[in-house]
Every structure is written in structure tokens, then in C-alpha cells.
N, C-alpha and C positions, 0 to 999 in steps of 0.2 A: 474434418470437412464440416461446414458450416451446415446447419438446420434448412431443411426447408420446407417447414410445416408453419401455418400461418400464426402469427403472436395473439390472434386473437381468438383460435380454437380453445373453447371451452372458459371463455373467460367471462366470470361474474358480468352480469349488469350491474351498474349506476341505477339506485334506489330516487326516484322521485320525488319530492319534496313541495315543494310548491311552484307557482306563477306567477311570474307580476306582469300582469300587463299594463300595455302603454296606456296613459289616459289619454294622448291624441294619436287618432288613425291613420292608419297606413305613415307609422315615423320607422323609421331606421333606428337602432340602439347601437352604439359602437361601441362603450366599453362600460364596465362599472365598477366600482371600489370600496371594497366595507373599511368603516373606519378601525381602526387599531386598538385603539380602548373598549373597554367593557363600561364607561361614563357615558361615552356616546356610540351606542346599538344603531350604527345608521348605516345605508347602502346607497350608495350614489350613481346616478347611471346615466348615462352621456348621452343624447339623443339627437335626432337632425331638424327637430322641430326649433332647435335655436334653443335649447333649455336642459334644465337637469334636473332629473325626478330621486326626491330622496324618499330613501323607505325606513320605516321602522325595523328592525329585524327582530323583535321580541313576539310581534305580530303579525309583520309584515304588510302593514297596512302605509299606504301611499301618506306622508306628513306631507308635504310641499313640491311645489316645482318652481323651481327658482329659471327666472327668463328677464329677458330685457336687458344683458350685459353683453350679448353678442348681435353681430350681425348675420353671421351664417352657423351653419350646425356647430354642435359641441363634438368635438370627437376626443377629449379624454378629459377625464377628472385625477386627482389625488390630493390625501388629506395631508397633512400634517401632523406626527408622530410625534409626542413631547414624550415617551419613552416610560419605564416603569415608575414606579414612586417610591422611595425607600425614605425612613422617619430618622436611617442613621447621619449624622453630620458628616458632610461631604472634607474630605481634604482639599488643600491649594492645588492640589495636582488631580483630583476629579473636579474640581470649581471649572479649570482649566478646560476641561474635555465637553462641560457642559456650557461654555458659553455664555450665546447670546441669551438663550433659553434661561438661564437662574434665573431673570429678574422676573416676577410676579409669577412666579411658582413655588412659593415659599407654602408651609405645609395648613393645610386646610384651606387654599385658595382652591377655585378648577379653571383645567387650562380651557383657554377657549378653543372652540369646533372651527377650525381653519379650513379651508375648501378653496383648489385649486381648479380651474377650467382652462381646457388651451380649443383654440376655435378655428374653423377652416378661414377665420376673417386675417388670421393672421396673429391676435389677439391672445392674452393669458390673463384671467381677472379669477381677482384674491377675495371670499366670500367671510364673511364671520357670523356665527348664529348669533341673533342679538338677544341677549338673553333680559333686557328690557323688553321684551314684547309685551305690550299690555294687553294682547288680545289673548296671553294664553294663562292658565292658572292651573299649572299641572296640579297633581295630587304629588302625596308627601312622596311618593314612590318614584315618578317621575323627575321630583327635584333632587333622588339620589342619582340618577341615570341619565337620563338624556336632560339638556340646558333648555329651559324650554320649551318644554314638552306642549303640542297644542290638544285642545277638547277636540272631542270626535266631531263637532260642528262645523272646524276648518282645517280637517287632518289633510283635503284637499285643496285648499285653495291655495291660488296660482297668487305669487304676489310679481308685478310688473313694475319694473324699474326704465322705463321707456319714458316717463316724463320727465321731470322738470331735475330728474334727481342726475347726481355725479358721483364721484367715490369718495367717502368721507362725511356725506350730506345725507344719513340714511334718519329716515323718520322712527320715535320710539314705535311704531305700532308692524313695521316690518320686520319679516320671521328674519331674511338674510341681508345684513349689511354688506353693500357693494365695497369694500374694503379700494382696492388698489387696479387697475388696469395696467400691465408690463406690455411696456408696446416694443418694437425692434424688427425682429426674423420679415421678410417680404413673402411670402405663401403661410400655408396652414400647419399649425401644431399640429405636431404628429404623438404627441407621446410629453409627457412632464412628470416630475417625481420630486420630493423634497426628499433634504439631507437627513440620512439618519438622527435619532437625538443627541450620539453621544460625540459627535461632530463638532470641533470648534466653532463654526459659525453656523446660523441660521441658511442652506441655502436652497435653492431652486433651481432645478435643470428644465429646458424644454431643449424640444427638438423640433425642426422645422423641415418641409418642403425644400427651403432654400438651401439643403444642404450643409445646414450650420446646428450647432450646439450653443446653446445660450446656459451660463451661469449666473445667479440674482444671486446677493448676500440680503439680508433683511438685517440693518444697520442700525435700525430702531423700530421701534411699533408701527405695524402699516408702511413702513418707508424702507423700500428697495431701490439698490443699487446695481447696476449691471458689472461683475467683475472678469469676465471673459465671452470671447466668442470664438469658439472654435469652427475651422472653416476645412477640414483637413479631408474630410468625405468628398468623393465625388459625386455621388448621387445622392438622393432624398435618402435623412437618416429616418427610419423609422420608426424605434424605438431608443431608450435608456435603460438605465438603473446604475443606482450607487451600489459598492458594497458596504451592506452594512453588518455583516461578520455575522457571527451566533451569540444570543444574549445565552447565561446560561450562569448556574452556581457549581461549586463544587460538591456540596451535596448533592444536587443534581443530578453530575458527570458519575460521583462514587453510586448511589442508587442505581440507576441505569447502567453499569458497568456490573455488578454484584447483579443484578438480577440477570444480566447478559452469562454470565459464567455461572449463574445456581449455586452464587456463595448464600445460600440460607436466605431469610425472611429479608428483602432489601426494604421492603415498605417499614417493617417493624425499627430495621436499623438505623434507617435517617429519622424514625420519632423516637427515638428512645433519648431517654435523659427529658424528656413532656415538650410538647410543639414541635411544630414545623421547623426542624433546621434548614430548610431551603426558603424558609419566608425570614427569617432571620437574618440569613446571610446576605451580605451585599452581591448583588449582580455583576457581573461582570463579562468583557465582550472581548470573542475570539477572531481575532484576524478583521478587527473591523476597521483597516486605514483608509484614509480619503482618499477612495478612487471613484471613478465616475468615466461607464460603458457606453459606449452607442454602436450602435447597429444599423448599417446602408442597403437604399438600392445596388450600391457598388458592391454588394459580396462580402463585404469585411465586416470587421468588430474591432474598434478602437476603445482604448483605454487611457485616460486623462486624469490630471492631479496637479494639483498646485505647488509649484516646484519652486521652493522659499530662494536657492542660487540666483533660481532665472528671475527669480519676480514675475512672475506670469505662467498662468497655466499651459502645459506642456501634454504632447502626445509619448506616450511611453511603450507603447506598445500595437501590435496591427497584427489581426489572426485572419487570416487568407483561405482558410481550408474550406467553405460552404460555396456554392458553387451556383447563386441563386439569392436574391434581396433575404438579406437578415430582417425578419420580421417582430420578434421580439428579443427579449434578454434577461437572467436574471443570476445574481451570483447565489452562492447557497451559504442558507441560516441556519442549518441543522448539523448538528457535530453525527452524524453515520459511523456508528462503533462497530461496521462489517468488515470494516477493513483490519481493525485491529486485532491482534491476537491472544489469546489467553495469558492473563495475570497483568495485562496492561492499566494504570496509575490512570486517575484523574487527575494528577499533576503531570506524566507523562502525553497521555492526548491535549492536555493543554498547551503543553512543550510545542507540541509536533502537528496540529492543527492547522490548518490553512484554506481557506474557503474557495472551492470553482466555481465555475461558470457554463451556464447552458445554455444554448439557442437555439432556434427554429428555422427555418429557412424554406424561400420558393423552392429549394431542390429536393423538397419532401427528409428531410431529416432532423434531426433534436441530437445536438453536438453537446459533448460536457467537455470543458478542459480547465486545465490546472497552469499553475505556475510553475517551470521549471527553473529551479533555486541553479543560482551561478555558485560557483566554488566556495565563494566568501559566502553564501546565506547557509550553504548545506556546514560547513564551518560553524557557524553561531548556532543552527538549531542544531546539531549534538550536541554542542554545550549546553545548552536548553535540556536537552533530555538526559545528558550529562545528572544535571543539577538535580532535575528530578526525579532521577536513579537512586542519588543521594539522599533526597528529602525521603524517600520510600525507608531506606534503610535505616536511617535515624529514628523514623516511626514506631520501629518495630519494640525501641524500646521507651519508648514512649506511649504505649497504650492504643496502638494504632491510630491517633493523629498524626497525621502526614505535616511536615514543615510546611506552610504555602510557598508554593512558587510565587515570587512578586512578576505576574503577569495580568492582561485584564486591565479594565479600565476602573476597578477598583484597589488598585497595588498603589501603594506609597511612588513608585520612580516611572518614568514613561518606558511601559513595554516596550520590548524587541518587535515584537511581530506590528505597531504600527510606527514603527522609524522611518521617516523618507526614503521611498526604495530609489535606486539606481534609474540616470537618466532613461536605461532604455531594461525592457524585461522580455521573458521570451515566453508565448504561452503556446501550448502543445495541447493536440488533441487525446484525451486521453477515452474515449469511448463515443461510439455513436449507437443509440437506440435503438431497439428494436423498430425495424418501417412497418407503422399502418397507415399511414395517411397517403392517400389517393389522388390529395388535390392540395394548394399551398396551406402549411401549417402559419396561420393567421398570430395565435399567443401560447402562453405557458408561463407555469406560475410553477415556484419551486416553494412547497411549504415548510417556513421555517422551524413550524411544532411537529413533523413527521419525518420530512425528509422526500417527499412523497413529488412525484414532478406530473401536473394535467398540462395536455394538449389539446387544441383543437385547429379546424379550421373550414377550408371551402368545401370540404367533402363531408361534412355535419358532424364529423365524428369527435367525441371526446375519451381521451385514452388516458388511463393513471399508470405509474410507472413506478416503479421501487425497486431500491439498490439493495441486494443483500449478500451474503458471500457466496461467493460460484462454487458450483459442484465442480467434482473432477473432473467429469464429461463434458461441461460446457465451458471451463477455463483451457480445455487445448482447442477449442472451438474457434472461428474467424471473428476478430475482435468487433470488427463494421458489424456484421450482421446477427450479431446477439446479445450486442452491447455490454459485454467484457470488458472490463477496467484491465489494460495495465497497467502495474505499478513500479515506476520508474527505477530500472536498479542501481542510476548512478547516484540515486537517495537512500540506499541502504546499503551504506559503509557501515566497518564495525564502529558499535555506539548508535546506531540509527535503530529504529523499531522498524522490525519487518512486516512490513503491511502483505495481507491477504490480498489475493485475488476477489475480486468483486465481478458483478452482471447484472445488469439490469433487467426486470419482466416487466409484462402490464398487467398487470393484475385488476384492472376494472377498467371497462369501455361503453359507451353508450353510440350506436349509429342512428343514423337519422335524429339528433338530439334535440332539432327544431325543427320536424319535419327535413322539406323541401329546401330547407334557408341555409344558409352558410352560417356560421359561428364566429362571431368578428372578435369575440374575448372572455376570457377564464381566469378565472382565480381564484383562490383557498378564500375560505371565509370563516372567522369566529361563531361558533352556535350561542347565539344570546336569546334565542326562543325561553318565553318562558311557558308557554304549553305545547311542546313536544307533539311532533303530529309521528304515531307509532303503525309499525304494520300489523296486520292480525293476530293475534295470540302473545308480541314480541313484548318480550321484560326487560325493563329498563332502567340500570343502576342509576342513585342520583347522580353518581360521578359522571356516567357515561359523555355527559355533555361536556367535562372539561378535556377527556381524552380526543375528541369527534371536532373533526372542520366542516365544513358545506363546500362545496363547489360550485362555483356560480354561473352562467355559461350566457352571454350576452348575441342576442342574435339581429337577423338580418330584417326580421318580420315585429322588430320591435318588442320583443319578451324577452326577459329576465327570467330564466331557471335556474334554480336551486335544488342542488340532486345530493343523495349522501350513501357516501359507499358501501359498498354490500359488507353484510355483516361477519363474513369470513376476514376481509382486509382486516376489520379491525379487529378482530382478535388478535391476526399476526403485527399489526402494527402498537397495539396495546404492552406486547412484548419488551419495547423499545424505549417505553417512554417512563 
């Protein structure tokens, strides 16, 4: 019999952090997004005054506000992820994965600060920091970090693009060049996200009012192309996202794995032999094929991909089960070792890995679901785990080096797990959340360095979530209302790895987050502070800040908060990483 005691008895507060306020009054904020790199420490935030306030996040003090490319409010930003940097020489089959992206990222260049805006005018325009500014003359510090950097004399000034200027025609002395304007969708941008890095092509998704999905490839420098429109939604789609898989090493996966099971010193063992064997090693990406989500007024979740037969992007899939406008969407970046069971290979979770998907919905819930593998995939991944059964065993007389699996987007041959899937896939619900929210759950961000899922919405509330293995007691428990993973048993034949029961809790919530206001958007944020703002008496590792995210929480009254989780999470989540 299911629980019914409330998810939020006894549970930690959301640690405060700072404010940003609007510099124009009484504006509206709808969403904001830290950039991806540690080069550029910036925070971008969407507003209705027609504009977008970028922050520094080492200080958090206000650099710019970029205005004059829209006619009506901004209602979402994202950057542009040109992905990790690695000094080793790429093969013809990573050259391949990387694209459009190789040219002018060759080693000791920096990429440029890309910035994407979509607007209730209907409008999507492409920003570049112009790193000609003559009006700024950062110090040596800032020219390692941010492009640009301006003196505290114009950390605020507004630059206006409302005259004489177009895209392409930007003066040396302005902070953002109007790069590109994408025009098409008839209503307002709802939502846009660019393609992961290690993406064959350059691309851009928005989503529109009009009930459609737009895809842009960027064909050359500044120059996009429109290469689909998807029309399949019956209602206004509200949100997207690509999957872009889990970036991740095998040092990584074995550390994390060995410290999961108290095989001895894991930190000692990935440096031994002198350095970092995880900064060494090539990166590499789990389940990250070209698919690309959206999310409707009409209730569904549709999943789309470029299907090389049809020549032309195709609908693969349609999950039915929310019962109320999909309001956000995000697939997952973090490899969650809960499920897995004692003496399980970093070549074997890489085997058997595969990334969900979570959403939110006006019917007050936070749905996770999986792929359910047809005969023929459940076929090839035991062979998969097959092989790296194998590799395990050959190890042992080898000095415990494991053979690599050639998987990943750093293997000599194109992995299995991003092979063109089947015209059509079937996705299943495989948990729904514990319920706290009151009123429509607005966004939700699943953090790729934790695993960790925030919510919020009309009812101010912000709720963190974490998947760990289920207790006895709560795995015979009712799967809806405690948010229990089942774990499908037509995927553990013999040869398959038997995955664990899992549940999800909240383990950190903040109500009232903006007062009286509603919460219009959240999401993980990188800690690029560099003076730390601490609580009373609290000691603080220098590491602390590379294990720790921020939470951002975008409101109705025009403020940007930044909250960071109570300090019991992260011990338990320091666990993991």
C-alpha cells in the first residue's frame, strides 16, 4: 500500500545564494541559461522588456543587456556548446562526429560566445560577443575567461541596435554582434536549444505557438539554413531538447564504480601511475544519437530524427500518458550507477546504457521514461554485454586493464548505441514522482554532473529529486505514488545485467521561492564564483566547487535566484561522483 505521508515532511531547505535583480522595473523574467564552458562564466536571462541581461557568474554583477533585435518580449535564450577540448588528434571517424564545428577550433584558438534568443515576435536572432570591443580592456585574468571582459565603468551599459544597424553590420565598439535573425514559425517562440557538440551538423531547434518545430543547420559561418518543419503537434509545442547522451571517461565510470562498491582508495587508484588518468583519457559519449523531443498543449511528447531512407526528418515515436500541456522536457546526461548491481564493469554500463527522458506537465506530475528495446536491440545489447563480459575476463590476466569496448564517440568504428534507430520506437513510462506541486509544474532541468532532477512552477515551489536504489519497503510500494522505477523484465534475459529496483525522493525544496510570484524556470548551473559566499562557521574544500551546481530559479517579479543545496545532499551526492 502506497505512502501517505507528504514528500516534503522533513525535508532540507534550498540554501540562498544570491539576487539579481532586474535593472528595468516591474519586467517579467522567463527563463535564463548559464553557459556551458568555464571560458565564458555568463548567465543569460530572458525578459519582457524586449531584452536579455547577461550576468557575470564569478561575481555576479550585471555585464550587459543586449536589446534592440526584438520587437516584443524575449521568452527564451540558449547558448551554443562547442563541447570539451581534448590536445589528443582526433580520427576520420571522430573528425566525422564533429562536424561542422572542426573548422576554427583548431588548438589555442577560443570558440566564440554564440547566444540564441527566440521572441513572442515570432523571431529567433543569433548574438556573438564581439571580442573587438574597443571599449573594454579586460585584465590578464579576464582575457583567460570571459571574451571581452568589460571595466566596471560599463559592466552596465545597454547597447541598442534599434538604428541604422542589420545583422552582419555590427560596429567594432559594440559588446554583441547581431549575428543572424531566423525568421519562419507565425506566433512566438516557445523554447530553442542548439545541437549537442558531438552532432554531425551544426543545428538549432525552436518551437513555436504555431504548433510546429523548426530545425536550422548552420551551413557556414553566420549562414543558416532551414532543413525541416515539423507540423505533427496539434497544439502549441512548448518546449524541446535534443538528447545529447552522458559525456563521460572510463576512468571516470571505473572510479565511480569502485568507490560505489568500497573497492579501496578509488581516488588514489585513477592517479596512480602520476596524473589525472581521466584528463588524459579521451572523452567519450553514451547513447548520444540524433534525436530531438518536443513537448505540446496537446498532451504528448514526440520524438524526431533525420531518417537518411526518407531524406527528410521523420516522427518516430509519440508518448500519450500526461494528461495535461507538456510543459518542459529533458532527456538524461548522467550514467546513475543505482540501478546497477555489485561487481558490475565500466565496460559493461557502457554496454547497457541508455538515456530517458522526463517531463512535467499541467497535470501536476514529473514523468521519467525509457526506451523499450524491440527483440532485435535487446539482441545486440547482450552481445554488447556479451563482449564486455569478455573484455572483464581477458583483464584479469592482464594486470587488471580491461580490453576497451569500441563504443563512444571516441572508438575507431560507429557505435551501436548511435546507429539509425527503427522507423518507429515505443517509449514506456517507466516512473512518476513523488507529487508536490499544487499548481502547473512550469520547468525542470535534469543535471548532467549529478543526476539530480529541480522543478518548479505556479505554486513558487522548487523541489530537487534523486534517484537512488529502493528499499525493500518502498519497492513493493505503488510505482505512481513513490516514484519507483520498474525495471523491465523483458530486458533481463540470460546475459543481460540485472538491474536493481530504484525510487526517487526530494531531498531538497524551497516554497514560496519568489515570494508571491510564480517560478517561470530552473536550471543547474556551473559554480564559477570566485569568492564563494559561505554560511556561518561553514569550511569549505577548494574542491568543493567542482563537486557543487547552483540552481537558478527564474521568476515572475523579474529576479534571478541562485540557491545551492543543503549541505547534507551533498555529502550524499559527493558519494557518486
Amino acid at each position: 500500500m502506497a505512502s501517505n505521508s507528504n514528500p516534503l515532511d522533513n525535508t532540507p531547505s534550498l540554501r540562498p545564494h544570491t539576487t539579481l535583480h532586474s535593472p528595468t522595473p516591474n519586467t517579467r523574467a522567463w527563463s535564463s541559461r548559464a553557459h556551458p564552458s568555464s571560458a565564458a562564466p555568463l548567465l543569460a536571462t530572458a525578459a519582457s522588456d524586449k531584452s536579455v541581461h547577461v550576468w557575470d557568474m564569478r561575481d555576479w554583477r550585471l555585464l550587459s543587456t543586449i536589446s534592440g533585435g526584438h520587437k516584443r518580449s524575449v521568452r527564451c535564450v540558449g547558448w551554443k556548446d562547442y563541447g570539451r577540448r581534448t590536445k589528443r588528434t582526433r580520427t576520420d571517424t571522430d573528425a566525422g562526429t564533429v562536424g561542422a564545428q572542426e573548422e576554427g577550433q583548431r588548438e589555442g584558438q577560443q570558440d566564440p560566445v554564440i547566444l540564441a534568443t527566440g521572441s513572442f515576435d515570432a523571431n529567433c536572432g543569433l548574438w556573438v560577443w564581439n571580442t573587438n570591443n574597443s571599449a573594454s580592456e579586460p585584465s590578464q585574468q579576464q582575457v583567460q575567461t570571459v571574451p571581452g571582459s568589460f571595466d566596471e565603468d560599463t559592466d552596465t551599459a545597454e547597447q541598442d541596435f534599434t538604428h541604422t544597424h542589420t545583422p552582419n553590420e555590427a560596429d567594432e565598439n559594440e559588446e554583441w554582434h547581431f549575428s543572424t535573425l531566423l525568421t519562419g514559425p507565425d506566433s512566438e517562440i516557445k523554447d530553442l536549444q542548439f545541437s549537442p557538440p558531438h552532432y554531425g551538423a551544426n543545428l538549432l531547434a525552436t518551437c513555436s505557438r504555431d504548433k510546429s518545430v523548426w530545425v536550422w543547420e548552420e551551413v557556414e559561418a553566420e549562414e543558416w539554413e532551414t532543413v525541416a518543419v515539423l507540423g505533427e503537434h496539434t497544439g502549441d509545442v512548448k518546449c524541446l531538447g535534443w538528447c545529447g547522451g552522458a559525456r563521460t571517461t572510463r576512468a571516470g565510470l571505473r572510479r565511480r564504480l569502485r568507490r560505489r562498491w568500497g573497492e579501496g582508495d578509488a581516488d588514489a587508484d585513477v592517479d596512480a601511475g602520476g596524473g589525472d588518468e581521466e584528463e588524459k583519457e579521451e572523452e567519450i559519449v553514451l547513447g548520444g544519437r540524433e534525436l530531438l523531443a518536443s513537448g505540446s498543449y496537446d498532451d504528448t511528447i514526440r520524438l524526431h530524427h533525420d531518417d537518411e531512407a526518407e531524406g527528410d526528418w521523420i516522427t518516430i515515436a509519440v508518448m500519450t500518458g500526461h494528461e495535461g500541456t507538456v510543459w518542459d522536457l529533458r532527456f538524461e546526461g548522467h550514467v546513475n550507477l543505482a540501478s546497477y548491481p555489485d561487481g558490475t564493469s565500466e565496460e559493461e554500463v557502457i554496454a547497457d546504457w541508455e538515456p530517458r527522458l522526463v517531463s512535467c506537465s499541467d497535470d501536476l506530475t514529473v514523468r521519467v521514461w525509457r526506451k523499450e528495446l524491440s527483440e532485435k536491440e535487446r539482441g545486440e545489447k547482450r552481445m554488447r554485454i556479451a563482449e564486455a563480459k569478455r573484455g572483464q575476463e581477458r583483464a584479469g590476466a592482464a594486470n587488471g586493464e580491461a580490453a576497451p569496448l569500441q563504443t563512444g564517440f571516441a572508438s575507431s568504428r560507429l557505435p551501436s548505441v548511435i546507429r539509425p534507430p527503427t522507423s518507429t520506437e515505443k517509449w514506456v513510462e517507466e516512473a512518476s514522482l513523488p507529487g508536490v506541486h499544487v499548481r502547473t509544474i512550469y520547468a525542470l532541468d535534469w543535471s548532467a554532473k549529478t543526476g539530480l532532477i529541480v522543478t518548479c512552477g505556479g505554486d513558487g515551489l522548487i523541489a530537487v529529486y534523486r534517484e537512488s536504489a529502493a528499499s525493500a519497503s518502498s519497492a513493493a510500494e505503488d510505482v505512481v505514488m513513490n516514484g519507483t522505477a520498474e525495471h523491465n523484465e523483458q530486458d533481463q534475459d540470460a546475459g543481460d545485467i540485472k538491474k536493481l529496483k530504484t525510487e526517487w525522493r526530494v531531498v531538497a525544496a524551497m516554497e514560496a521561492a519568489h515570494d508571491e510570484y510564480e517560478i517561470n524556470h530552473v536550471c543547474w548551473a556551473p559554480v564559477r564564483d570566485q569568492r564563494r559566499q559561505l554560511d556561518a562557521g561553514e569550511v569549505v574544500d577548494s574542491s568543493d566547487r567542482d563537486d557543487e551546481e547552483y540552481i537558478v530559479s527564474t521568476g515572475d517579479e523579474g529576479d534571478v535566484k541562485v540557491w545551492r543545496l543543503p549541505r547534507e545532499v551533498l555529502g550524499q551526492i559527493r558519494q557518486d561522483l
